[in-house]
Backbone as JSON Lines, residues from 0, in Angstrom:
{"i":0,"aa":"X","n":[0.84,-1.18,0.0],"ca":[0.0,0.0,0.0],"c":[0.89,1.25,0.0]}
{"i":1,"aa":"X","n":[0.03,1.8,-0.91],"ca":[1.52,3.38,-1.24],"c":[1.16,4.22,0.43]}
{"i":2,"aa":"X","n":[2.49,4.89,0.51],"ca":[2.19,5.93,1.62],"c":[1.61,7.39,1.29]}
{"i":3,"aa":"X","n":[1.6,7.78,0.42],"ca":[0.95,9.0,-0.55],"c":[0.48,8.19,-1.52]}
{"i":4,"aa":"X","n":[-1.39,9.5,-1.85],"ca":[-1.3,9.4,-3.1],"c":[-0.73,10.68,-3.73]}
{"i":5,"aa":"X","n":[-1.36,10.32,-5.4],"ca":[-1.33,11.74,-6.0],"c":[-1.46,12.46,-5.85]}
{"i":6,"aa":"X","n":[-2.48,13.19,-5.49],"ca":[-3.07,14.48,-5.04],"c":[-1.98,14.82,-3.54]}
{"i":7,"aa":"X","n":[-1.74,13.77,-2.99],"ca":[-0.94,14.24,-1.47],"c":[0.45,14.39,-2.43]}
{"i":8,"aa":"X","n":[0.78,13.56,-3.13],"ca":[1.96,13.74,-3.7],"c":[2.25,15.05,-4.27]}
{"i":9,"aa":"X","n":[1.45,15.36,-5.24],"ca":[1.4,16.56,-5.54],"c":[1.27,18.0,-4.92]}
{"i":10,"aa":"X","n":[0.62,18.15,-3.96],"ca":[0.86,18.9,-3.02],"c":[1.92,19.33,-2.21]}
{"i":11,"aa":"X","n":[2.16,17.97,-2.23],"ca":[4.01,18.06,-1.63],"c":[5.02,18.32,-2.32]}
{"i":12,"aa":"X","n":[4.6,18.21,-3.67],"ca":[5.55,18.84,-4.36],"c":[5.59,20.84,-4.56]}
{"i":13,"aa":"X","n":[4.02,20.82,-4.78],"ca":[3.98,22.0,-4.6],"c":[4.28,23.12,-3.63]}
{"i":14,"aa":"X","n":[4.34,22.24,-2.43],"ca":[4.55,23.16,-0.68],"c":[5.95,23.13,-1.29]}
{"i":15,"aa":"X","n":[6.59,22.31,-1.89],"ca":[8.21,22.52,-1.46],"c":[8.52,23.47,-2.77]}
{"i":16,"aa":"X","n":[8.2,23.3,-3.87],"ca":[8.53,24.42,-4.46],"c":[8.07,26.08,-3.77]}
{"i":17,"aa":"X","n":[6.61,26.19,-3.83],"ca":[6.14,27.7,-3.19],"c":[8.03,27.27,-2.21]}
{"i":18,"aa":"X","n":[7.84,26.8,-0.68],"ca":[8.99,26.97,0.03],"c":[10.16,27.2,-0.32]}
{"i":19,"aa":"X","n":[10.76,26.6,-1.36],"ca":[12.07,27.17,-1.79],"c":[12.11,28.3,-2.73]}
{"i":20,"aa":"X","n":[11.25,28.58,-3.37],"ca":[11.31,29.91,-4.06],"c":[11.29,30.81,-3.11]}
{"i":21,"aa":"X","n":[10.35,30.57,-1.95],"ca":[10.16,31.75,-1.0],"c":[11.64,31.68,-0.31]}
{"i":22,"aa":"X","n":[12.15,30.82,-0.11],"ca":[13.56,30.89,1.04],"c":[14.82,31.12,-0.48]}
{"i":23,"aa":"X","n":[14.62,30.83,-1.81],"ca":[15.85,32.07,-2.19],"c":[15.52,33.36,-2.36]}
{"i":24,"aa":"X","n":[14.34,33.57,-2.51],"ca":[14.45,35.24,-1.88],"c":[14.4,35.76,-0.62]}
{"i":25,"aa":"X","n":[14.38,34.93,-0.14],"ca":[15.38,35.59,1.19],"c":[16.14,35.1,1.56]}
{"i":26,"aa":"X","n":[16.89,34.13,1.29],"ca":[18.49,34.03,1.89],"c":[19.23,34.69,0.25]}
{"i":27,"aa":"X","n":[18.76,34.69,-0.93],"ca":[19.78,34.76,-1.81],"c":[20.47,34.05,-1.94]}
{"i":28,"aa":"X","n":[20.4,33.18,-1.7],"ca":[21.25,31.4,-1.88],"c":[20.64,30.57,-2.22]}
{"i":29,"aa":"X","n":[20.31,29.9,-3.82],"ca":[19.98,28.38,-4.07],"c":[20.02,27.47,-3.26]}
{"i":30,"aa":"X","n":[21.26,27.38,-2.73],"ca":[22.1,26.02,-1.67],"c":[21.28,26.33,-0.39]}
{"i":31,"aa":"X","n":[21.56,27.3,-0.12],"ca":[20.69,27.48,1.25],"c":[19.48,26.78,1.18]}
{"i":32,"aa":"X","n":[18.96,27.71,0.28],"ca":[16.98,27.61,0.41],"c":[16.99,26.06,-0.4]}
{"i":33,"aa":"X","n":[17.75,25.41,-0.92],"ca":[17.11,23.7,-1.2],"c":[17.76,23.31,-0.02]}
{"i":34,"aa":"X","n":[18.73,23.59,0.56],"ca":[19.08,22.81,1.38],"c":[17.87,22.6,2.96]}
{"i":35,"aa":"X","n":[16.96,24.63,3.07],"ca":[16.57,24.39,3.93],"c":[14.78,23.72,3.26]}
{"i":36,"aa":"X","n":[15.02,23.95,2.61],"ca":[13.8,23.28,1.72],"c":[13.29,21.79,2.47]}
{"i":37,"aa":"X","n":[14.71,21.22,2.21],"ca":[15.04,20.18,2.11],"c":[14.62,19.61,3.58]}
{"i":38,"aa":"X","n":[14.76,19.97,4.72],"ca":[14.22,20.14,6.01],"c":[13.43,20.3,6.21]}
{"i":39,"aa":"X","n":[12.86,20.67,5.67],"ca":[10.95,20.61,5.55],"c":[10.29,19.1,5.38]}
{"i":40,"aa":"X","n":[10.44,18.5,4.4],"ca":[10.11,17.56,4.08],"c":[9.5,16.44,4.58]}
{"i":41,"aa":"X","n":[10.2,16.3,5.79],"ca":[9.56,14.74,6.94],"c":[8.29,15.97,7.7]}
{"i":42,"aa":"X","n":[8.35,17.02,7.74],"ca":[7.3,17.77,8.61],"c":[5.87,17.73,7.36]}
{"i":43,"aa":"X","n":[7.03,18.3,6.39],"ca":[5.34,18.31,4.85],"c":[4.92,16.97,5.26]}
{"i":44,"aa":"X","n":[5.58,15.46,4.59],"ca":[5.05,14.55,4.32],"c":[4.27,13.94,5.64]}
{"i":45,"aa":"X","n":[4.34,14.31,6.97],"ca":[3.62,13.64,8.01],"c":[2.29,14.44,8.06]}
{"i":46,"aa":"X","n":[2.38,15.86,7.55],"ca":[1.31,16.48,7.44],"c":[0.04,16.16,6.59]}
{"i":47,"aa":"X","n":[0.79,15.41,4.99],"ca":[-0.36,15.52,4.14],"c":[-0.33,14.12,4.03]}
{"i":48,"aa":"X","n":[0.62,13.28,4.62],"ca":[0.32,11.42,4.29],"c":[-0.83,10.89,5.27]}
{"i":49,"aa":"X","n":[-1.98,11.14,3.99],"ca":[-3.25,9.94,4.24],"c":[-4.4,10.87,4.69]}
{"i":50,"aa":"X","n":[-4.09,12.0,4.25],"ca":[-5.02,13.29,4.4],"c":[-6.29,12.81,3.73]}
{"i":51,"aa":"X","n":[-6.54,12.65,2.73],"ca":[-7.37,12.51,1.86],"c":[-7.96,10.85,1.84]}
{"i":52,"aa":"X","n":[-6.92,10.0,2.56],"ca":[-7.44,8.41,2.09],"c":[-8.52,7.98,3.49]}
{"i":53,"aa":"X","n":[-9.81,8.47,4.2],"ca":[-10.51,8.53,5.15],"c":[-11.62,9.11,4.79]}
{"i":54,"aa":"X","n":[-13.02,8.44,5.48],"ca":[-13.97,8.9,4.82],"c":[-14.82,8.86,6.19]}
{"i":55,"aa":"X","n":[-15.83,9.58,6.98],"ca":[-15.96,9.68,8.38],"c":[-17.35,10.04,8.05]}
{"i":56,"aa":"X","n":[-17.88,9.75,9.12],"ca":[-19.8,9.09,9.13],"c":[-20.03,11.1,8.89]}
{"i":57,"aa":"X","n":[-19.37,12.26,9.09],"ca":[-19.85,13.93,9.09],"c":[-19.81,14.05,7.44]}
{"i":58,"aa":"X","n":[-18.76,13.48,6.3],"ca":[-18.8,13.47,4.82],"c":[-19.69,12.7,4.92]}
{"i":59,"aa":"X","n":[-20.28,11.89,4.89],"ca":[-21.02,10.24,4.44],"c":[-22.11,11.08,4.45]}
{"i":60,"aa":"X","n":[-22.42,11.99,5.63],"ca":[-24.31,12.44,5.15],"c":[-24.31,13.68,4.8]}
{"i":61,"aa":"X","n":[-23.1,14.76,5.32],"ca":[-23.22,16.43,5.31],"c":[-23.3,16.22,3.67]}
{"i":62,"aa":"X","n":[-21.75,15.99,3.09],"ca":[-22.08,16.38,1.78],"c":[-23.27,16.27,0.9]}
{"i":63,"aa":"X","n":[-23.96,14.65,0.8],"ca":[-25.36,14.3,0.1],"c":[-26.41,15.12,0.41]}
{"i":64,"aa":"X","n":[-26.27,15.66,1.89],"ca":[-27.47,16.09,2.04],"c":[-27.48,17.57,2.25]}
{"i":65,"aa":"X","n":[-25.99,18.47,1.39],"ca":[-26.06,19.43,1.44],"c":[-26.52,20.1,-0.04]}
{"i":66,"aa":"X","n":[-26.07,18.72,-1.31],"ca":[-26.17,18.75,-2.11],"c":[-27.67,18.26,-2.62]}
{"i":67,"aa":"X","n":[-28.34,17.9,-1.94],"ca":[-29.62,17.29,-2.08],"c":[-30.9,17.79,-1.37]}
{"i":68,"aa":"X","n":[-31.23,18.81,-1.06],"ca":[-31.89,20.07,-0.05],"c":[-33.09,19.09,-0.09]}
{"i":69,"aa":"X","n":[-34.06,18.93,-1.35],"ca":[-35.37,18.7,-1.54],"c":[-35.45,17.56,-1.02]}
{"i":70,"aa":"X","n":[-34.89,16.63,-1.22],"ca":[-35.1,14.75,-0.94],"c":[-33.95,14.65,0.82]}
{"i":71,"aa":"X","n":[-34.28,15.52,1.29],"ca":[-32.87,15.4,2.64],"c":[-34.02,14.63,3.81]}
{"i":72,"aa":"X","n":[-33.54,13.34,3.96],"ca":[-34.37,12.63,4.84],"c":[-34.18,13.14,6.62]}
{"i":73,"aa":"X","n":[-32.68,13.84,6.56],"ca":[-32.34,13.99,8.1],"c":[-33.28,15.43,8.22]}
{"i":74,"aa":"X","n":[-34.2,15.2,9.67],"ca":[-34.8,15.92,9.94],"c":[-34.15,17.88,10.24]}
{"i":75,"aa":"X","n":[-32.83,17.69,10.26],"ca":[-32.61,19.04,11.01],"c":[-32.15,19.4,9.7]}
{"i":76,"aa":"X","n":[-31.82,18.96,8.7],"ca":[-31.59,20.04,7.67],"c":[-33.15,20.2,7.08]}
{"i":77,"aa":"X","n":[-34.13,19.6,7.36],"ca":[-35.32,20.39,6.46],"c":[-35.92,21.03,7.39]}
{"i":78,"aa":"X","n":[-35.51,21.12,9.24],"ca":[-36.02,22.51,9.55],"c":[-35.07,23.29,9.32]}
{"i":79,"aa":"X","n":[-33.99,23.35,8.46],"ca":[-32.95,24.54,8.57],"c":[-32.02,24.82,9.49]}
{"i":80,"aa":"X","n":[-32.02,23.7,10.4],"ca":[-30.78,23.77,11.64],"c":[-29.71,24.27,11.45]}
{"i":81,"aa":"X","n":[-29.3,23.77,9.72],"ca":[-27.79,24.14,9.35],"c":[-27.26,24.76,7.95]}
{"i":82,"aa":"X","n":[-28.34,26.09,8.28],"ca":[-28.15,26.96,7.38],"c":[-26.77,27.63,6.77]}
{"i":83,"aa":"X","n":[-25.84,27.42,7.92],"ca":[-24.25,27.75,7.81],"c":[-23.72,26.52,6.36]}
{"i":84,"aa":"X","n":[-23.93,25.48,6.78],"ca":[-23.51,24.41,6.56],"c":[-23.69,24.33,4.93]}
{"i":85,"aa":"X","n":[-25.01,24.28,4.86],"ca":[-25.88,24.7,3.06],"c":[-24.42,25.41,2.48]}
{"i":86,"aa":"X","n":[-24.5,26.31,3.44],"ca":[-24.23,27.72,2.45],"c":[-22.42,27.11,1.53]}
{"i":87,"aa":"X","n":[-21.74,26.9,3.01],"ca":[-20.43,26.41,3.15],"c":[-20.25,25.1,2.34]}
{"i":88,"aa":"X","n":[-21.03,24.2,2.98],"ca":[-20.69,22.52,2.52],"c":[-21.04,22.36,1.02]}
{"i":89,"aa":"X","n":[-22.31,22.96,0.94],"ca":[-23.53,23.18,-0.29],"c":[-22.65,23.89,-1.68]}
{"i":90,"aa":"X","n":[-22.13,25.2,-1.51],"ca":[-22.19,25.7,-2.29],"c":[-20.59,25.2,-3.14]}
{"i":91,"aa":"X","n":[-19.45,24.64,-2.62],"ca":[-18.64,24.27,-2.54],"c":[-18.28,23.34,-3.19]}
{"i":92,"aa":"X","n":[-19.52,22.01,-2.72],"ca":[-19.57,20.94,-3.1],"c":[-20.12,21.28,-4.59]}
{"i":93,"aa":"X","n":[-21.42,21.88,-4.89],"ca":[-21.57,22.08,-6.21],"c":[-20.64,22.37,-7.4]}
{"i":94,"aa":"X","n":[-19.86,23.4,-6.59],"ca":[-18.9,23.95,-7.55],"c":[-18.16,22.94,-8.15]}
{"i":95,"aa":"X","n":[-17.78,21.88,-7.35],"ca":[-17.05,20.74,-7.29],"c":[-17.62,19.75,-8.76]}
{"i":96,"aa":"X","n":[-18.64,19.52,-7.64],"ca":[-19.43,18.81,-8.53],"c":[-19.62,19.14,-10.14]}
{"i":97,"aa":"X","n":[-19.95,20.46,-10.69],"ca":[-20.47,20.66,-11.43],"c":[-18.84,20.49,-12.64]}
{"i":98,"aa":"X","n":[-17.33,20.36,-11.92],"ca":[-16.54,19.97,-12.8],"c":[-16.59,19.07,-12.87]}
{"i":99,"aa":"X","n":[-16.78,17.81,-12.72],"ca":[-16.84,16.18,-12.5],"c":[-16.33,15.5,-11.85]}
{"i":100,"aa":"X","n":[-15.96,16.09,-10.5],"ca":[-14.88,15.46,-9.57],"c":[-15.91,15.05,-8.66]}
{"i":101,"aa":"X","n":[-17.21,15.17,-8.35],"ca":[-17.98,14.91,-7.21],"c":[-18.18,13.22,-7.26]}
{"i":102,"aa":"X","n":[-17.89,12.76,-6.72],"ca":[-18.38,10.47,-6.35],"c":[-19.33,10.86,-5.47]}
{"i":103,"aa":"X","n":[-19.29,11.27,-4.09],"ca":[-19.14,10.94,-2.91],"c":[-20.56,10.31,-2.79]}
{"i":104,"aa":"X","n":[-21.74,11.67,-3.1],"ca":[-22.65,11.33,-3.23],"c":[-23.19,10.57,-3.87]}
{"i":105,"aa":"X","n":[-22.47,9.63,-5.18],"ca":[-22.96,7.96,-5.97],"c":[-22.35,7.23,-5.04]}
{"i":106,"aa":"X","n":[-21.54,7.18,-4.17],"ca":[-21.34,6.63,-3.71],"c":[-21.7,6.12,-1.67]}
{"i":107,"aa":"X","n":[-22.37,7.12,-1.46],"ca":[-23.25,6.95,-0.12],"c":[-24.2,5.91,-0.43]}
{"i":108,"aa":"X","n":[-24.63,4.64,0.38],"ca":[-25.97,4.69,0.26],"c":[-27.43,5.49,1.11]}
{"i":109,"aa":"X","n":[-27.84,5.75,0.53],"ca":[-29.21,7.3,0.56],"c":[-30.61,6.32,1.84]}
{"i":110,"aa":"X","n":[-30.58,6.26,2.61],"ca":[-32.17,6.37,3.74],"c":[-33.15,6.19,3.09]}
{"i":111,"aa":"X","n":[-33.89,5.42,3.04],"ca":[-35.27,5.42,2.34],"c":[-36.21,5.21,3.58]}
């Protein structure tokens, strides 16, 4: 089983570039700033290894049923309990969604 994926992988690549561009302009040293770059690394990778590979019973219903207002079987989002949540979880997730990255919700099974 890999210890990163892609997306973590990639990220980590990205923190360390942004980081070393930011540390040669301010030390003015290549060597420096990869070297302190370079020290970063066990702190990045404990940070973002397995960020993403977990899926917890608050995704399993917030997202479906932030994305799903009309058919929402849990009682406190159709009195509006979590109007924050809509706005935040809801509007987010659509955006998401509407590029083609959204599963989560084919992949819940839905309360009948």
């Amino acid at each position: 089983m890999p210890l990163m994926n892609g997306p973590e992988f990639v990220t980590l690549l990205v923190a360390l570039m942004v980081t070393d561009l930011y540390l040669v302009a301010t030390f003015r040293s290549a060597r420096v700033a990869v070297m302190l770059a370079a020290a970063t690394i066990p702190a990045l990778f404990l940070s973002l290894e397995g960020t993403s590979q977990f899926l917890v019973i608050d995704e399993m219903i917030t997202v479906p049923e932030a994305l799903n207002l009309p058919t929402s079987s849990v009682p406190s989002w159709i009195q509006g309990a979590l109007r924050t949540t809509d706005a935040a979880v809801g509007l987010s997730m659509a955006a998401v969604g509407s590029v083609g990255f959204i599963f989560l919700a084919s992949c819940v099974p839905t309360v009948r």
